[in-house]
N, C-alpha and C positions, 0 to 999 in steps of 0.2 A: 810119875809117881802120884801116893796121895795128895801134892799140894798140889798139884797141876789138875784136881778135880772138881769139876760141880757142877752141881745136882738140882734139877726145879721142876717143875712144870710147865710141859707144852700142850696145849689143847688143840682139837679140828673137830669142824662140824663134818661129820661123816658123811659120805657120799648121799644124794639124796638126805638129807639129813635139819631140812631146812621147807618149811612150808607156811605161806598166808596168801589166806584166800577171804576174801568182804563178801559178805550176801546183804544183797540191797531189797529194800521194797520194789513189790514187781516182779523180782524171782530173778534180775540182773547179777551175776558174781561178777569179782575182778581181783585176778590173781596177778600175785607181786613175779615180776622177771627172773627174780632172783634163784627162783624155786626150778626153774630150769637151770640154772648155772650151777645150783649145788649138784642136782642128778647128773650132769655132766661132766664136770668139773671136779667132783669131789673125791677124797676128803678136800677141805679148806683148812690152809689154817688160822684159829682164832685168837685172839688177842686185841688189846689196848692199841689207841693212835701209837703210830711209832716203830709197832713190831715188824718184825722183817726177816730177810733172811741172814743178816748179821745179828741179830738180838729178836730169835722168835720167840724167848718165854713169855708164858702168861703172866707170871708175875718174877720178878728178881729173883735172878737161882742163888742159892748158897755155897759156900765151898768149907765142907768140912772140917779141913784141917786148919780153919781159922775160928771158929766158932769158941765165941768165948767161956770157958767152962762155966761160967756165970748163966749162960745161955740154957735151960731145958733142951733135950735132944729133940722130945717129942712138941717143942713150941708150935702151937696153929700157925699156921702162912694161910694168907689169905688174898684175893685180887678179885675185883669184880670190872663190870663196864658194862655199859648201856647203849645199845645198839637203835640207832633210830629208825622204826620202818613203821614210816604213817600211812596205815591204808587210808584211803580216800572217803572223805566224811560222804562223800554221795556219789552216786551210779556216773556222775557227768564229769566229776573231778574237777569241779570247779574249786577254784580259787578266795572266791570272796564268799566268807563265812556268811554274810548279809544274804546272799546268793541260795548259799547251803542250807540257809535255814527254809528257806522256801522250795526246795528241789520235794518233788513228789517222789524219789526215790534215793531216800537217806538209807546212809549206812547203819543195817538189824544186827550184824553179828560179825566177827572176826575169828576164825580159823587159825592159829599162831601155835605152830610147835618146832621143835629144834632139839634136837641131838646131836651130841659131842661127845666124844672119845677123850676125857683126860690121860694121858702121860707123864710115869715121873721118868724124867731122861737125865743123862749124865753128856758129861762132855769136858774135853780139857781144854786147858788156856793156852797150851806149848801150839801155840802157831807154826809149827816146820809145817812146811807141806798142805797148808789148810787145813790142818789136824784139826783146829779149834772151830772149823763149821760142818764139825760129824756129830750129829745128834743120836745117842745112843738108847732106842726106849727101856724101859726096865720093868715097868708095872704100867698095867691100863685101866683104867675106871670108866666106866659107859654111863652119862647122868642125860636127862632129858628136862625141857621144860617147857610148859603149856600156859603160853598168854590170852588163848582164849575166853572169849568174854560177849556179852552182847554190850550195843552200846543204845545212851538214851537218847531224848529228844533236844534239842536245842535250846538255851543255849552252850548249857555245859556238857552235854552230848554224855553222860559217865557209864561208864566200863563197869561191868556186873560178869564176876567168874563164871564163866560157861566150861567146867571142866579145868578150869588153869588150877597147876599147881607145878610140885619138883619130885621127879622121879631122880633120887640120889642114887649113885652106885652101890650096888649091892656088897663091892666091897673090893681089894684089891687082887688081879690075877697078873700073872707072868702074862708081860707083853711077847707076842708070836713072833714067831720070828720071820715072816713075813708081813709084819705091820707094814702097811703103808704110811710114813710119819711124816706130814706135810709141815716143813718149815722156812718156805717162802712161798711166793707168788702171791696174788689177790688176796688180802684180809676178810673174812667173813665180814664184819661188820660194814665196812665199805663196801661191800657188797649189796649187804642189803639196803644200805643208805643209798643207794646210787639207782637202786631200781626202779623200774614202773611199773602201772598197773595196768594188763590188757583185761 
C-alpha cells in the first residue's frame, strides 16, 4: 500500500555519456580511460560514496505517507557530489609539480562533458520476495554538464571556461517503458576517479 512507498531520485550517466580529453603544447592529447567504459558499459549508475545496489538513490528518497503536513509537497530536494578526474597537468604526466612546471608540453585545454539521465523512481520497503530492490522509473529528466576550460601557466595553472556551463532538463517526461535504469554495478564517479590517461 501507500505506506510501504518511496519515492526519490536515481541518476546514470548515459551510455557514452562521459568524455575528457587534455590537449597539450605540441598538438599531444590524452584522453581519460574512462570514456571507453562509459561507451561500453553504459548507462552507469551515478551517485555519492556509498551508493549501491541496496541504496542506489542519488539523494534520500522520501516516503509520502509520512511526510509531515508541516512539510510543503513541493519542498526542493537537492544532492550534489564532486567527482575527481585530474587530467594530467602535462603531455608526460609527471608527478612532481617542480617537474611540471618545466615540461615543454603543459596542459592548453580540457575537453570535460557528461550527461545524465535523472529519474524519479518509486519503490516499496515490503521486502517479500526482494520486492524492495525493484526500482520503478516514473519521470526522466536528460541534464548535461561542460567542465571545459583552458588552463594557465604555472604556478597556479587556472581554469578559464572554454564553453563549460549546465544544460538543465528541459522539463519532466514519462520515463519509457524500456528505460534502461542502472541501479548497481560500478559508480560513475569511481570510475572516473580510477582512470588513466592514454
Amino acid at each position: 500500500g501507500i505506506g510501504n512507498l518511496r519515492v526519490g531520485f536515481i541518476q546514470n550517466v548515459v551510455k557514452g555519456g562521459y568524455t575528457n580529453v587534455g590537449f597539450y603544447t605540441g598538438g599531444g592529447q590524452r584522453t581519460s580511460s574512462s570514456d571507453a567504459y562509459f561507451q561500453t558499459y553504459g548507462p552507469v549508475l551515478d551517485g555519492p560514496a556509498g551508493a549501491g545496489p541496496n541504496d542506489p538513490w542519488y539523494a534520500p528518497p522520501w516516503t509520502p505517507s509520512l511526510d509531515q503536513p508541516s512539510t510543503p509537497k513541493n519542498a526542493p530536494r537537492s544532492a550534489h557530489d564532486i567527482p575527481k578526474a585530474g587530467t594530467p597537468l602535462d603531455f608526460q604526466k609527471q608527478a612532481d609539480l617542480a617537474a611540471v612546471a618545466k615540461s615543454p608540453n603543459p596542459l592548453l585545454r580540457t575537453d570535460v562533458e557528461n550527461s545524465f539521465a535523472l529519474y524519479v523512481c518509486a519503490e516499496t520497503t515490503d521486502a517479500t520476495n526482494g520486492a524492495n530492490l525493484v526500482y520503478v522509473a516514473e519521470a526522466e529528466g536528460d541534464w548535461k554538464f561542460n567542465g571545459s576550460g583552458t588552463i594557465g601557466k604555472a604556478p597556479a595553472y587556472p581554469w578559464k571556461s572554454f564553453g563549460a556551463g549546465v544544460t538543465p532538463p528541459a522539463g519532466w517526461s514519462p520515463a519509457p517503458a524500456n528505460t534502461i535504469l542502472r541501479t548497481g554495478g560500478m559508480i560513475g564517479n569511481d570510475v572516473i576517479e580510477a582512470a588513466i590517461f592514454r
